[in-house]
C-alpha positions in Angstrom: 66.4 44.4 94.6 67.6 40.8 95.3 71.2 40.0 96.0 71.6 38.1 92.3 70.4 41.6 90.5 73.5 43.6 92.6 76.0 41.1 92.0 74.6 41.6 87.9 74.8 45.2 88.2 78.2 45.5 89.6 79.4 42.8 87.1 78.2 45.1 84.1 80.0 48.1 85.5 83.3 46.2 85.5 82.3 44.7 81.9 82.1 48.3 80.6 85.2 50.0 82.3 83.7 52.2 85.5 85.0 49.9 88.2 87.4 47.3 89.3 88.0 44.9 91.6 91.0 43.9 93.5 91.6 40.3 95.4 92.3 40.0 100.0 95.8 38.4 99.2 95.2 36.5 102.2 91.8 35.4 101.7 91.2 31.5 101.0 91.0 30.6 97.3 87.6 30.0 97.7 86.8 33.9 99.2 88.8 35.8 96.8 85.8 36.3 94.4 83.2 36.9 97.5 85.8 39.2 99.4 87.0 42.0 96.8 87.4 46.3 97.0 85.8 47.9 94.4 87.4 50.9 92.8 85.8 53.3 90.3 88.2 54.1 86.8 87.6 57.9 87.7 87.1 59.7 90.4 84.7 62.1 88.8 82.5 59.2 89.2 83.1 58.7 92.8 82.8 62.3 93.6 79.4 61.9 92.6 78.4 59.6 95.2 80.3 60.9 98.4 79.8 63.1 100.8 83.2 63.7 102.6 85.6 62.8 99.5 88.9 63.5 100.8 90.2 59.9 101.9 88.1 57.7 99.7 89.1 59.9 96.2 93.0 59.4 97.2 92.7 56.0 98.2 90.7 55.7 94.5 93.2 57.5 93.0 96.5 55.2 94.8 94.2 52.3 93.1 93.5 53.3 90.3 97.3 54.4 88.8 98.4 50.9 91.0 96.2 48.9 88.7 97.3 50.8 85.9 100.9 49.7 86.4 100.5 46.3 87.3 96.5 45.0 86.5 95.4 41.8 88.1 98.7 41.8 90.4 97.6 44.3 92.6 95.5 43.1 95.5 94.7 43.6 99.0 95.9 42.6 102.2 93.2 41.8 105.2 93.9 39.5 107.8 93.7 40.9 111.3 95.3 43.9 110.1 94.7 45.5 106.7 96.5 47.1 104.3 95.3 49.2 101.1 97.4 47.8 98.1 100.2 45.0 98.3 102.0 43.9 94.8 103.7 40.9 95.6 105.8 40.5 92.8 107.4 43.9 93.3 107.6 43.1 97.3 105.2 46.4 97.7 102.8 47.8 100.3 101.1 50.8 100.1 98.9 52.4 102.7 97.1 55.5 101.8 95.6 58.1 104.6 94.5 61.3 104.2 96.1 62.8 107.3 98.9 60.7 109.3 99.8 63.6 111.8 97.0 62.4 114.4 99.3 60.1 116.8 96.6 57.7 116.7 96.3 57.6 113.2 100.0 57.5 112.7 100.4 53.9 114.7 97.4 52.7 113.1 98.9 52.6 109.5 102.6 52.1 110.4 101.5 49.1 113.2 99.5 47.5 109.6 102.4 47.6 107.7 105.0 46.4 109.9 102.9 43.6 110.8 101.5 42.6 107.5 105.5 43.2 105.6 107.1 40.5 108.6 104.4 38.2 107.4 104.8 38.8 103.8 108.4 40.1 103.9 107.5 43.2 102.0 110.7 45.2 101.1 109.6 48.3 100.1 106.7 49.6 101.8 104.7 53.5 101.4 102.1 55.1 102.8 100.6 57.4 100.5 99.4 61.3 102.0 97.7 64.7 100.9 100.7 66.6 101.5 103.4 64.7 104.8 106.5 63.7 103.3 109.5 61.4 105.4 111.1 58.9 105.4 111.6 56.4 108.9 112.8 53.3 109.9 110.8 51.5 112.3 112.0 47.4 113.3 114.3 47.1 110.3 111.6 48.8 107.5 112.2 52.0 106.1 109.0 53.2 105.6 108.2 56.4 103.2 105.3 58.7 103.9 105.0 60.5 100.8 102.4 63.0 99.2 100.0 62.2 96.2 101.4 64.2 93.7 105.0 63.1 94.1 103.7 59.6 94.5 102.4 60.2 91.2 104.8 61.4 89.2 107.5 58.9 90.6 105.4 56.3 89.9 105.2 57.4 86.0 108.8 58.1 86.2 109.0 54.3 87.1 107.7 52.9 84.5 
């Protein structure tokens, strides 16, 4: 299967609804349509294909009710540092990890969004967990770890 026949097939499952695709916000004009996430529209679908589901179905779901809320705004943020979802109208990042009570793991995703929301002055920034809930302020950003399903329903309350 040549690379022109994948690039068909994955434009046919966003022409019929299964996936999506979001832009790198920092990615040169001329990258954006070469350097995209895909997300699937259910996660039914994506259970089907995974092995160890846990991070990649919330990280699906986080995209999925994002793009939902705001369509072609959301995007990406990867440069030197990612992180998940960034709305830039709304100021927003969002990281999303499965499990943030591994020190290690903890730095990782707060380090991303400090630096990325200096560069981007991001005012409200979330990080999006199975079930750790708190609220922090690290170098002048609150930051709010907060579980899926009251990620959820806040964000339907929102809109």
């Amino acid at each position: 299967m040549g690379v022109r026949t994948v690039i068909d097939y994955v434009r046919y499952l966003e022409e019929t609804w299964l996936i999506f695709s979001i832009e790198n916000y920092a990615a040169r004009f001329a990258e954006r349509e070469s350097n995209r996430k895909y997300y699937f529209i259910d996660n039914g679908i994506l259970n089907l294909f995974i092995f160890n589901p846990e991070t990649l179905l919330l990280e699906n779901l986080v995209a999925v009710s994002l793009y939902r809320m705001v369509g072609k705004e959301l995007c990406f943020y990867n440069q030197n540092v990612e992180v998940d979802f960034y709305i830039p109208d709304k100021k927003w990042l969002v990281q999303t990890s499965y499990n943030i009570s591994d020190a290690q793991t903890f730095t990782r995703e707060v380090n991303g969004l400090l630096k990325t929301a200096k560069f981007l002055k991001a005012e409200k920034l979330q990080i999006v967990t199975r079930n750790e809930e708190r609220t922090f302020e690290q170098e002048g950003f609150i930051i709010e770890v907060i579980p899926i399903w009251k990620w959820v329903i806040m964000l339907e309350n929102n809109n």
